[in-house]
CHARMM-style PDB file with segment names, atoms N, HN, CA, C and O in Angstrom:
ATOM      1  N   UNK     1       0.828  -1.204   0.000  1.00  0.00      PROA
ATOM      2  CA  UNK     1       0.000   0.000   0.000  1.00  0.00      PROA
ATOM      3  C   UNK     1       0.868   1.262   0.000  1.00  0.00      PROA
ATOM      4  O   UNK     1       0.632   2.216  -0.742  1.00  0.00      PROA
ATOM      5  N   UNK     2       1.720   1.225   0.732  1.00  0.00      PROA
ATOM      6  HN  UNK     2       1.912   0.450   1.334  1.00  0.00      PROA
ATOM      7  CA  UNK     2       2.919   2.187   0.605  1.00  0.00      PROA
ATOM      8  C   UNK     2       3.299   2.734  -0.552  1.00  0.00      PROA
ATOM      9  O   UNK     2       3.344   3.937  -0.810  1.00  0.00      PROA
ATOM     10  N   UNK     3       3.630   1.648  -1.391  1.00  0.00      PROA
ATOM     11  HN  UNK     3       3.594   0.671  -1.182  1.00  0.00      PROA
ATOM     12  CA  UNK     3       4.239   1.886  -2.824  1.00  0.00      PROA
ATOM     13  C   UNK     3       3.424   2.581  -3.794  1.00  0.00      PROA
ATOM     14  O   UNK     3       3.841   3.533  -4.453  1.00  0.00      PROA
ATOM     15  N   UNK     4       2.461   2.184  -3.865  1.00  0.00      PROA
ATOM     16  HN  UNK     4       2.122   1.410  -3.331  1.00  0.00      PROA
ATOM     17  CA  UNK     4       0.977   2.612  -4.450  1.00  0.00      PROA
ATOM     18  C   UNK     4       1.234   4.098  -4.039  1.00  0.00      PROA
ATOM     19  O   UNK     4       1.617   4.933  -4.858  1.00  0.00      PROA
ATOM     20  N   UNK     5       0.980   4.404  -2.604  1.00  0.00      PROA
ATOM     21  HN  UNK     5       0.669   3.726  -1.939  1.00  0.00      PROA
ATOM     22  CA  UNK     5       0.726   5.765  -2.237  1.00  0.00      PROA
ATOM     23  C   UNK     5       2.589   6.800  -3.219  1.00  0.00      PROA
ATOM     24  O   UNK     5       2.668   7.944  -3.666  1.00  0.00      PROA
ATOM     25  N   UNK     6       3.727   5.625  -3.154  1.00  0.00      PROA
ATOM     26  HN  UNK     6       3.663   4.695  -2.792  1.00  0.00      PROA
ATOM     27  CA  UNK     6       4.687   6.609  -3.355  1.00  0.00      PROA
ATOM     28  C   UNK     6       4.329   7.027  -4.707  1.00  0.00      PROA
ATOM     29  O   UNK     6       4.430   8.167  -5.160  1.00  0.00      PROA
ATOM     30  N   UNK     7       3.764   5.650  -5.494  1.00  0.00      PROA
ATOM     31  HN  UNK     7       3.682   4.724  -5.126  1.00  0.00      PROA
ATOM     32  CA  UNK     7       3.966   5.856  -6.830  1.00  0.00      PROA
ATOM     33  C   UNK     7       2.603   7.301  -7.501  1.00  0.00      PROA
ATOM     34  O   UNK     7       2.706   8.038  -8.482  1.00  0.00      PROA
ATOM     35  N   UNK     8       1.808   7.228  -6.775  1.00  0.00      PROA
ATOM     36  HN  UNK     8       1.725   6.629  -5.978  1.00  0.00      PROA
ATOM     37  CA  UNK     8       0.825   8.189  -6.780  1.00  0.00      PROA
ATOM     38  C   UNK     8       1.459   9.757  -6.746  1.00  0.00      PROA
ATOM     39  O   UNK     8       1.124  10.685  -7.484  1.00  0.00      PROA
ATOM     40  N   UNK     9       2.514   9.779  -5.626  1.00  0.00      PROA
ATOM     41  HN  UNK     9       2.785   9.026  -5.027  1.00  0.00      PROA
ATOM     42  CA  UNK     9       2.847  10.976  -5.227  1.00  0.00      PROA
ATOM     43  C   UNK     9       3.945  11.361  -6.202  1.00  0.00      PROA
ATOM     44  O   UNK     9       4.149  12.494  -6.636  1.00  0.00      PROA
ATOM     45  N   UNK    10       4.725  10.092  -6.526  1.00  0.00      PROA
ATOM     46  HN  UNK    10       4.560   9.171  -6.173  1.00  0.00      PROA
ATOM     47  CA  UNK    10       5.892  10.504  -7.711  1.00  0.00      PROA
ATOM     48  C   UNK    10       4.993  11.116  -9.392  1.00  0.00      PROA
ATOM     49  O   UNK    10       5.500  11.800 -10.281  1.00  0.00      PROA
ATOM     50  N   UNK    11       3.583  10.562  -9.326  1.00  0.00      PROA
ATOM     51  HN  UNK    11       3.170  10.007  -8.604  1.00  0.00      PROA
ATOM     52  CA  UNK    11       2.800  11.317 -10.744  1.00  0.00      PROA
ATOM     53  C   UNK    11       2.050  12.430 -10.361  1.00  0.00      PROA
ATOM     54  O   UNK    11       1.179  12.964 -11.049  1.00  0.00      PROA
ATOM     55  N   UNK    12       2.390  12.747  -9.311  1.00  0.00      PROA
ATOM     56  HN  UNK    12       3.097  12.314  -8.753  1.00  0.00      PROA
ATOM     57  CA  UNK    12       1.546  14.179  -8.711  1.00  0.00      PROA
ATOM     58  C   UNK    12       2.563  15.351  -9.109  1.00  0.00      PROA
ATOM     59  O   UNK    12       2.274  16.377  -9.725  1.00  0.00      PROA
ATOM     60  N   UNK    13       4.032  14.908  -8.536  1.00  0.00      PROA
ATOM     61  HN  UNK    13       4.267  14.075  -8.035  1.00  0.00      PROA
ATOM     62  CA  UNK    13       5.235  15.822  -8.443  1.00  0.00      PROA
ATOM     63  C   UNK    13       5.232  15.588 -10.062  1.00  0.00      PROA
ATOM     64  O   UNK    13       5.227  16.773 -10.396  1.00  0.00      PROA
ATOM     65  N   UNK    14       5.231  14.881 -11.260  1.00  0.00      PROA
ATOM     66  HN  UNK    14       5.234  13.918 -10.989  1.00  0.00      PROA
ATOM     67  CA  UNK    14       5.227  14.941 -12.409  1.00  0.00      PROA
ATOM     68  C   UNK    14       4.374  15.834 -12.723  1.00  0.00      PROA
ATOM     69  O   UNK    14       4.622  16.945 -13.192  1.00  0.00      PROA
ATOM     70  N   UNK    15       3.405  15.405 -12.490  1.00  0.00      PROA
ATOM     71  HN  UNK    15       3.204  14.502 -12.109  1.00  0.00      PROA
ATOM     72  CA  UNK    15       2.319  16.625 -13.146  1.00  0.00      PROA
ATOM     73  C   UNK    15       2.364  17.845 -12.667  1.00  0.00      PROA
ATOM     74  O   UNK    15       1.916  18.651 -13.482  1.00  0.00      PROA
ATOM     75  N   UNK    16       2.762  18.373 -11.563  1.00  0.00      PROA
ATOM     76  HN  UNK    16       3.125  17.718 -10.900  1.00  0.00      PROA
ATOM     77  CA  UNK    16       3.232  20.116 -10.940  1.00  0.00      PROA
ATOM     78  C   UNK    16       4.452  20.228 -11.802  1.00  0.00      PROA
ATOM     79  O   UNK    16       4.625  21.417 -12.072  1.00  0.00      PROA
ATOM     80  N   UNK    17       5.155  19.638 -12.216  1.00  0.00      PROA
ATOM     81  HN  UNK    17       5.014  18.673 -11.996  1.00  0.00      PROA
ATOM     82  CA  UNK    17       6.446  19.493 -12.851  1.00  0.00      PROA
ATOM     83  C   UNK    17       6.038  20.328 -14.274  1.00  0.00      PROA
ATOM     84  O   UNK    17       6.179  21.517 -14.560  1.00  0.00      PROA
ATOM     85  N   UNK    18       5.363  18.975 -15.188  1.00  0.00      PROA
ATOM     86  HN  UNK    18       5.248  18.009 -14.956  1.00  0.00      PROA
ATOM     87  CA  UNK    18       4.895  19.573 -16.413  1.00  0.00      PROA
ATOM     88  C   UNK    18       3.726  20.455 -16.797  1.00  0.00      PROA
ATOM     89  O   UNK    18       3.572  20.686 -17.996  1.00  0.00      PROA
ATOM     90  N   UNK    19       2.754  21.056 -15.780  1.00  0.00      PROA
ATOM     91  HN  UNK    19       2.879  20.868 -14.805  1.00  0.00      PROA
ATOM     92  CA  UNK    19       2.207  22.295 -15.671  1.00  0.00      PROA
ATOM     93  C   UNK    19       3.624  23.484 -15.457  1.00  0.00      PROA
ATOM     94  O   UNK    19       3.926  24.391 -16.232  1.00  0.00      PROA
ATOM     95  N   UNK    20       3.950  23.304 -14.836  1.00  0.00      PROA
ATOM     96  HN  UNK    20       3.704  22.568 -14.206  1.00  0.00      PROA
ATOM     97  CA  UNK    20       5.103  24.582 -14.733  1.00  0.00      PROA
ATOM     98  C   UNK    20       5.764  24.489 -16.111  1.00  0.00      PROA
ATOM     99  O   UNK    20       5.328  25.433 -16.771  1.00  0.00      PROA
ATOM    100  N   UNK    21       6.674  23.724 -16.872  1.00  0.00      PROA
ATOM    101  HN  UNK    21       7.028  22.957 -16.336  1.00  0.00      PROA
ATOM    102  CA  UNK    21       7.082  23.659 -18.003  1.00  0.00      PROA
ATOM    103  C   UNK    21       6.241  24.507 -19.183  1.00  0.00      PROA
ATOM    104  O   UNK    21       6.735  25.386 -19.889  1.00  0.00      PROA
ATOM    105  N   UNK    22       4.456  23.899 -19.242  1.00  0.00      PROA
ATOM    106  HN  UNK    22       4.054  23.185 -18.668  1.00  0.00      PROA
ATOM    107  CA  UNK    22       3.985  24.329 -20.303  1.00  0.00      PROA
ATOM    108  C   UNK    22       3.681  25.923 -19.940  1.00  0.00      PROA
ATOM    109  O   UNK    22       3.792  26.718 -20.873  1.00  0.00      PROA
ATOM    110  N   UNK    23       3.315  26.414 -18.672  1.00  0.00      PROA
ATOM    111  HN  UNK    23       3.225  25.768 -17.914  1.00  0.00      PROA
ATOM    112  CA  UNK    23       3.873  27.539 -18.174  1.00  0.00      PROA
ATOM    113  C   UNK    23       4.597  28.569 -18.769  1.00  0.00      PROA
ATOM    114  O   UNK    23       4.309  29.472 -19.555  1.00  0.00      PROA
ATOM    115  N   UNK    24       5.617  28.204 -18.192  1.00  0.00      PROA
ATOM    116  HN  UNK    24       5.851  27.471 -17.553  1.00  0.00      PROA
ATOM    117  CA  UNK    24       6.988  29.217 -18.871  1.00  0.00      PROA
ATOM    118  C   UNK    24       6.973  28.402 -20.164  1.00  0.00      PROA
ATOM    119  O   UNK    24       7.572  29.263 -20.808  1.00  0.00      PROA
ATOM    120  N   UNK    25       6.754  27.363 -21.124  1.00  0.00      PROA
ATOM    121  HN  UNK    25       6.267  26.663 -20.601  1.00  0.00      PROA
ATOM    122  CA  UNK    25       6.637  27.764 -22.392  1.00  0.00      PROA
ATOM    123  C   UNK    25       6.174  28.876 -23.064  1.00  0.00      PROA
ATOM    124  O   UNK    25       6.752  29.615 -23.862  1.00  0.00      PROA
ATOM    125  N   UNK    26       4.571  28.898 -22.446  1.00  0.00      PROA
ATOM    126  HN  UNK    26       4.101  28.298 -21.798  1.00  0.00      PROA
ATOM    127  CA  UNK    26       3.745  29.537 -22.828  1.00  0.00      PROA
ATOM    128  C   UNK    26       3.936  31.139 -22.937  1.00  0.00      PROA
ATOM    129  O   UNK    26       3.694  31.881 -23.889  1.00  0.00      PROA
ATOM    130  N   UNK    27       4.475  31.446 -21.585  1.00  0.00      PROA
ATOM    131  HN  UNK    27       4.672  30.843 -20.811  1.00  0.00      PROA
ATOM    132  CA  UNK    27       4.900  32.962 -21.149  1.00  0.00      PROA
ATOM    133  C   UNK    27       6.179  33.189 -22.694  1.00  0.00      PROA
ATOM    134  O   UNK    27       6.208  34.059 -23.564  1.00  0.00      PROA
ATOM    135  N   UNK    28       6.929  32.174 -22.492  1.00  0.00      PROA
ATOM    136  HN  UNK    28       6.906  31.467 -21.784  1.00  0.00      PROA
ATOM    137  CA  UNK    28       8.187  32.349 -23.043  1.00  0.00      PROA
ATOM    138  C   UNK    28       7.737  32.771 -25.025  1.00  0.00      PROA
ATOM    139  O   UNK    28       8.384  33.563 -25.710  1.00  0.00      PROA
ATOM    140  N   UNK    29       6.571  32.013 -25.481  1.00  0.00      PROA
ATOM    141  HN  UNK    29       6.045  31.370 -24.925  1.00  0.00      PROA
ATOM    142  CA  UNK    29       6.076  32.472 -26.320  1.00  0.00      PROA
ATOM    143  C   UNK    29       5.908  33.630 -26.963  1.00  0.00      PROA
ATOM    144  O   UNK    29       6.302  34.148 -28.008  1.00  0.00      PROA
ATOM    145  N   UNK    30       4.882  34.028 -25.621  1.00  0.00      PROA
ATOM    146  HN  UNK    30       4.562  33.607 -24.772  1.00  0.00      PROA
ATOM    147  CA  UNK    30       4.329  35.234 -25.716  1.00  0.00      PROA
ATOM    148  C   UNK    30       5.490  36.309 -26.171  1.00  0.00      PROA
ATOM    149  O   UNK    30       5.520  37.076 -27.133  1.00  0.00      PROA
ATOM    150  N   UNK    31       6.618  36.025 -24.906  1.00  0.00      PROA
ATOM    151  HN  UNK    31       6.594  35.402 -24.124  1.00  0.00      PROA
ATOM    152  CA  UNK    31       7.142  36.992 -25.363  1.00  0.00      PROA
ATOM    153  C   UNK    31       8.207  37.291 -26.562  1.00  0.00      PROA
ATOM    154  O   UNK    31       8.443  38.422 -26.985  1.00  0.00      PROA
ATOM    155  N   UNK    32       8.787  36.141 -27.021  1.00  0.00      PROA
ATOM    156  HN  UNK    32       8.595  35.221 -26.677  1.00  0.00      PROA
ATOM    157  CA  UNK    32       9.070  36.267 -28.098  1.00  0.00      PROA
ATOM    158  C   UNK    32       8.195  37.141 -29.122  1.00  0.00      PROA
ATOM    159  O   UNK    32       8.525  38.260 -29.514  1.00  0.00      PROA
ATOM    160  N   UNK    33       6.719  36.275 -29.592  1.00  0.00      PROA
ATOM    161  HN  UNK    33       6.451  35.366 -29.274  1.00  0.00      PROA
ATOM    162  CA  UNK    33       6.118  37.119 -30.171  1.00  0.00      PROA
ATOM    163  C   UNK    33       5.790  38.110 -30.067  1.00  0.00      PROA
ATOM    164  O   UNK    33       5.356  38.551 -31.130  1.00  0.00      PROA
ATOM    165  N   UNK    34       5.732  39.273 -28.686  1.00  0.00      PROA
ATOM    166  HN  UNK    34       6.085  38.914 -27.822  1.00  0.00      PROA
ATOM    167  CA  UNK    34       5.508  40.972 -28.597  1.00  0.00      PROA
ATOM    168  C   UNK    34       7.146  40.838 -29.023  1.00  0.00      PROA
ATOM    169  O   UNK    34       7.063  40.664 -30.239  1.00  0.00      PROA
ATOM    170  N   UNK    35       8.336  40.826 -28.741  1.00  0.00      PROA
ATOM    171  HN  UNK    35       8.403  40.967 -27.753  1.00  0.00      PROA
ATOM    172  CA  UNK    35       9.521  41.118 -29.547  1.00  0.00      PROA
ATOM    173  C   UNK    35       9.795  41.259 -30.939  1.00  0.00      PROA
ATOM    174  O   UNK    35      10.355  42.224 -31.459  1.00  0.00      PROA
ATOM    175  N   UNK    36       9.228  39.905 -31.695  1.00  0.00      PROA
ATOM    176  HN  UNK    36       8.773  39.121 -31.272  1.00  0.00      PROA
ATOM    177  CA  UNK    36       9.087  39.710 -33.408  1.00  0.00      PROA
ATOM    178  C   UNK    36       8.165  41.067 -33.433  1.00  0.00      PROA
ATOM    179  O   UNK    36       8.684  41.984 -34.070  1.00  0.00      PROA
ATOM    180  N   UNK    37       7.297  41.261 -33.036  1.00  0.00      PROA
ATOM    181  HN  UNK    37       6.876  40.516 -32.519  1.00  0.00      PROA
ATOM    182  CA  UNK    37       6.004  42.017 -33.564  1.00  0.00      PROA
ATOM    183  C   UNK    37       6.326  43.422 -33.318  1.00  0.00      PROA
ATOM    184  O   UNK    37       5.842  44.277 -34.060  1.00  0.00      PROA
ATOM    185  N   UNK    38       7.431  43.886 -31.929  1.00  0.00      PROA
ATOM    186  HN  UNK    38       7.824  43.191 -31.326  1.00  0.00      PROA
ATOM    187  CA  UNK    38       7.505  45.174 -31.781  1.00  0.00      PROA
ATOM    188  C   UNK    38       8.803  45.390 -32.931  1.00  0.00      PROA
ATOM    189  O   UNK    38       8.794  46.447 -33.561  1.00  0.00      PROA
ATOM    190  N   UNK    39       9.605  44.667 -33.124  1.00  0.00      PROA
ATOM    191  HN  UNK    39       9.612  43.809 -32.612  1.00  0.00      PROA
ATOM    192  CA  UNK    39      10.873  44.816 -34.234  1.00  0.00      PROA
ATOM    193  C   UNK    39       9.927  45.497 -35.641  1.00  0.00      PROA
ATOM    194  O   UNK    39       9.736  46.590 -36.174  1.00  0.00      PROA
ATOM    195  N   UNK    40       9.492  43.976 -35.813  1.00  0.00      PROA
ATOM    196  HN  UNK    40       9.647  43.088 -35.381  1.00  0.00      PROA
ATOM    197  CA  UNK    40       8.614  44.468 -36.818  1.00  0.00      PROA
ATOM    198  C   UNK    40       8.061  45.531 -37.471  1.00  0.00      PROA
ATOM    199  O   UNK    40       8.282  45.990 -38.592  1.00  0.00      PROA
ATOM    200  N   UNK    41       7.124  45.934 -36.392  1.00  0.00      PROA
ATOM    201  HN  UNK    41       6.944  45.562 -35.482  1.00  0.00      PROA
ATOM    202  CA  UNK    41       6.256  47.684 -36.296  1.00  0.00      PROA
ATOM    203  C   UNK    41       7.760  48.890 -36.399  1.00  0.00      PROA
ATOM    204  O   UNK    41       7.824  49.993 -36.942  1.00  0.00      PROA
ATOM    205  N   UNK    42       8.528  48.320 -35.844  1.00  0.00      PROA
ATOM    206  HN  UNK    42       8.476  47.424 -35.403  1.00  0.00      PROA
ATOM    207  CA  UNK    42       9.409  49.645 -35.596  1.00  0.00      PROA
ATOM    208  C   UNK    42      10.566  49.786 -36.930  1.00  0.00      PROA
ATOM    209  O   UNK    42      10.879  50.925 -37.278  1.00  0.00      PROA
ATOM    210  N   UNK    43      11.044  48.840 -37.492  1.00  0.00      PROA
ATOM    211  HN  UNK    43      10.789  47.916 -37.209  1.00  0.00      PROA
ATOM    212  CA  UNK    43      11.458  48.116 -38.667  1.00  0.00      PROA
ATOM    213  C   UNK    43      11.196  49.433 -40.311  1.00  0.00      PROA
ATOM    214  O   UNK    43      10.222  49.578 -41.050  1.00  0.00      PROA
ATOM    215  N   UNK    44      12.295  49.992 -40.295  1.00  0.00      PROA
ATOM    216  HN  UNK    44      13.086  49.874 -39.695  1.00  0.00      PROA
ATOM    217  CA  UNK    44      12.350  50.904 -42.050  1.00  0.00      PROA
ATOM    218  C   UNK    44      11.764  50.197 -42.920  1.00  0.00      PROA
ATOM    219  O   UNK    44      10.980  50.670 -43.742  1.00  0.00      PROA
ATOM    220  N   UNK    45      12.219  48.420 -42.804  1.00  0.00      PROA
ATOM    221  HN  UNK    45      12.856  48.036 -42.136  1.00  0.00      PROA
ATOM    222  CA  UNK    45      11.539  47.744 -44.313  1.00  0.00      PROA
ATOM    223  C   UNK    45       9.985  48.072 -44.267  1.00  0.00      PROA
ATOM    224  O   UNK    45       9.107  48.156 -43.408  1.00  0.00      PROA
ATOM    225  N   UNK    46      10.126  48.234 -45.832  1.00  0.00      PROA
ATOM    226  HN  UNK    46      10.839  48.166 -46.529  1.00  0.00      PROA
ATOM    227  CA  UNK    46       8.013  48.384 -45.892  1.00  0.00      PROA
ATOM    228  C   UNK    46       7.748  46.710 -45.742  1.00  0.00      PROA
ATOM    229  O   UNK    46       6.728  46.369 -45.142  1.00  0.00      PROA
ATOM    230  N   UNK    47       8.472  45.873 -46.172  1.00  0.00      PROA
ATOM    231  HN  UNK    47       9.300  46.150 -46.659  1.00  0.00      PROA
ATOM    232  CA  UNK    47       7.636  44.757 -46.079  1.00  0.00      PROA
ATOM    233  C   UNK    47       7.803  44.446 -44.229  1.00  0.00      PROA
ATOM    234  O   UNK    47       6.848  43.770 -43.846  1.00  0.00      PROA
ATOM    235  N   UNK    48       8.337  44.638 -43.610  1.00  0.00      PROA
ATOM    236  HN  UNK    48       9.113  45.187 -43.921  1.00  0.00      PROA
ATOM    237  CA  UNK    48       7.944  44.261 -42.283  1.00  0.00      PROA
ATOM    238  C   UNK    48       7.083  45.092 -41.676  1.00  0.00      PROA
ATOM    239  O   UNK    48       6.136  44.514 -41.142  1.00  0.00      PROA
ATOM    240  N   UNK    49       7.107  46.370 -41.576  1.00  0.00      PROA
ATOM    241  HN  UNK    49       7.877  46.839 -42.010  1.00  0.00      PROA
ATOM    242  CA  UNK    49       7.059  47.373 -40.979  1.00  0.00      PROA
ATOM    243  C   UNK    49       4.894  47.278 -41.093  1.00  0.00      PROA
ATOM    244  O   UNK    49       4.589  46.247 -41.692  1.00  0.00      PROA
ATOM    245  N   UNK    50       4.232  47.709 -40.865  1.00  0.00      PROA
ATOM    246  HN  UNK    50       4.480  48.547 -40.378  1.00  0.00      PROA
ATOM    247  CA  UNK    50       2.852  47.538 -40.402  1.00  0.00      PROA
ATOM    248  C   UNK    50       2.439  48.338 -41.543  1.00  0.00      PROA
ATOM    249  O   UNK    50       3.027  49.414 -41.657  1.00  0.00      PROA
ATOM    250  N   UNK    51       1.525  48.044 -42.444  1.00  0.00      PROA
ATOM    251  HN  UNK    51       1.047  47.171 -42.352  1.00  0.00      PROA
ATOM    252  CA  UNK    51       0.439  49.091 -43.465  1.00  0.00      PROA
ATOM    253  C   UNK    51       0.616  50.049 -43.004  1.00  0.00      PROA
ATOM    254  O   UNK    51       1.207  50.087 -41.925  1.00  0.00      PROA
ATOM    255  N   UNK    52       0.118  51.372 -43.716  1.00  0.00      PROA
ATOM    256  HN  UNK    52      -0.362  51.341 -44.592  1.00  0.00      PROA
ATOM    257  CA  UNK    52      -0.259  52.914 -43.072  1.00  0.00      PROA
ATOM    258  C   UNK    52       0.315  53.250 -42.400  1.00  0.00      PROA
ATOM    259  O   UNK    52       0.003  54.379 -42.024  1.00  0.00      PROA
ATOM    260  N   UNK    53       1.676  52.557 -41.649  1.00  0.00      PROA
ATOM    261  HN  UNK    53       1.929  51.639 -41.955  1.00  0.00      PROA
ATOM    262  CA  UNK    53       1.963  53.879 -40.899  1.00  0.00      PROA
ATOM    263  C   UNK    53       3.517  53.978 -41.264  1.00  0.00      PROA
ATOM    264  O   UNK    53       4.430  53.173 -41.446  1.00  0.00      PROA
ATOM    265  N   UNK    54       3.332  55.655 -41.285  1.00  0.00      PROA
ATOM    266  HN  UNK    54       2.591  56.310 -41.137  1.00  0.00      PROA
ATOM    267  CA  UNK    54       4.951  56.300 -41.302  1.00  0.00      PROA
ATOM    268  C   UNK    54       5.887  55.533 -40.583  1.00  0.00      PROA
ATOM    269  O   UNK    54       5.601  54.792 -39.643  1.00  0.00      PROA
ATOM    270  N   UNK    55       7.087  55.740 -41.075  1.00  0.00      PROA
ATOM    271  HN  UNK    55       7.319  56.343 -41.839  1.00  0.00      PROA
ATOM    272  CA  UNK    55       8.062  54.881 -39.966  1.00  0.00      PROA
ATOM    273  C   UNK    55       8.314  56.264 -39.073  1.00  0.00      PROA
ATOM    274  O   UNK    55       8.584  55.764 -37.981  1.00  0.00      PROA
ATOM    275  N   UNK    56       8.371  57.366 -38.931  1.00  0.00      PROA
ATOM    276  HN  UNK    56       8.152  57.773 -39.818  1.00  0.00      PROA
ATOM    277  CA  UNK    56       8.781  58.175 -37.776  1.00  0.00      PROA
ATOM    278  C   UNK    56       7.523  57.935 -37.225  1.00  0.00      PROA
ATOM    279  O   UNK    56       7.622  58.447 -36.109  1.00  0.00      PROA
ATOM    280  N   UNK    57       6.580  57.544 -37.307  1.00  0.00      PROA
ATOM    281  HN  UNK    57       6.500  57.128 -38.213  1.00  0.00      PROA
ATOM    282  CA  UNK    57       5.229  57.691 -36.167  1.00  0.00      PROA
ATOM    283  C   UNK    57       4.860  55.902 -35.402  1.00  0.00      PROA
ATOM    284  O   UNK    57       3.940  55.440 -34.727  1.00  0.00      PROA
ATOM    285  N   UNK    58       6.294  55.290 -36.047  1.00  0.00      PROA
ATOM    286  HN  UNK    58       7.041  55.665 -36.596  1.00  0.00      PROA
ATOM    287  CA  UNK    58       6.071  53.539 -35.188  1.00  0.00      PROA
ATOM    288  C   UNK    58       6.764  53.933 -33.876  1.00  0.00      PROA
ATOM    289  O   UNK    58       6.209  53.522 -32.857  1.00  0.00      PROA
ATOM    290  N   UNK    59       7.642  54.503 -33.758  1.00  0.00      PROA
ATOM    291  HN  UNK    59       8.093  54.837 -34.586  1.00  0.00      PROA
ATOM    292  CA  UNK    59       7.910  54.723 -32.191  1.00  0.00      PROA
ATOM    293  C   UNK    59       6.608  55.288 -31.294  1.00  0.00      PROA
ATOM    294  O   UNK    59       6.489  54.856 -30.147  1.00  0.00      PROA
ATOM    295  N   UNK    60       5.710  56.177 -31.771  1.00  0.00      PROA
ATOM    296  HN  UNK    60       5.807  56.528 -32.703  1.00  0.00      PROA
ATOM    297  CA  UNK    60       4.920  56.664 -30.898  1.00  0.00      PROA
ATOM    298  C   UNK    60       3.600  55.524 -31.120  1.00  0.00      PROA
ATOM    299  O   UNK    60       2.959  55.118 -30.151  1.00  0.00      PROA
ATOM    300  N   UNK    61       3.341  55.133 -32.376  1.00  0.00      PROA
ATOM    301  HN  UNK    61       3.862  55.463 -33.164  1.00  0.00      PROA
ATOM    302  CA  UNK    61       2.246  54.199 -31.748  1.00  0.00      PROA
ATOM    303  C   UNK    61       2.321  52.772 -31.527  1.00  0.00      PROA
ATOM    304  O   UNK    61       1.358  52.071 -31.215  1.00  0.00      PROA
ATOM    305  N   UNK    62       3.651  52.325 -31.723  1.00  0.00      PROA
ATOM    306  HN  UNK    62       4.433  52.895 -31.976  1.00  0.00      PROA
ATOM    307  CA  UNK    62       4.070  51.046 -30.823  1.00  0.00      PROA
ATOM    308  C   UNK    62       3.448  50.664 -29.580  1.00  0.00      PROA
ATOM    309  O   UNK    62       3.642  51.116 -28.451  1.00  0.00      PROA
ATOM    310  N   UNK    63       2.766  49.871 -29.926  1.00  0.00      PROA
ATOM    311  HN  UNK    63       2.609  49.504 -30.843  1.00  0.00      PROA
ATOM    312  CA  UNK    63       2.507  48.766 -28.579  1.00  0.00      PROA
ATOM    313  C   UNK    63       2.739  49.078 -27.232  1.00  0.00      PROA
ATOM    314  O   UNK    63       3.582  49.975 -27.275  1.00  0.00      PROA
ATOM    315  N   UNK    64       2.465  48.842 -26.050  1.00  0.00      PROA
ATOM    316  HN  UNK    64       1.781  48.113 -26.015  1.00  0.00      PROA
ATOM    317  CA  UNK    64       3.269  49.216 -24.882  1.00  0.00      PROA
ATOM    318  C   UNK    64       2.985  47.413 -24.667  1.00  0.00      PROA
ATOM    319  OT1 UNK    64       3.450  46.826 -23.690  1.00  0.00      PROA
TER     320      UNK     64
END
């Protein structure tokens, strides 16, 4: 009965384990993508840089 209970507790500590992982994946995502996306917006090329707007006016309406 012991073993049972350890082996229970060793897939508990797994699973707090891989919730935290997909976690900071997830965060870690995110922020990559506001990085790609603020380069982007702020970016001289027309092909990166966002439709319609001036490149002197991507610093002011950049993202916060």
């Amino acid at each position: 009965m012991k073993s049972l209970a350890r082996v229970f507790g060793y897939l508990s500590d797994f699973a707090k384990l891989a919730a935290n992982a997909a976690n900071i994946l997830k965060r870690m995502s995110i922020t990559v993508f506001n990085t790609i996306f603020f380069i982007s917006y702020q970016s001289a090329d027309p092909v990166l840089r966002v439709p319609g707007q001036p490149f002197e006016n991507a610093q002011i309406n950049a993202p916060l």
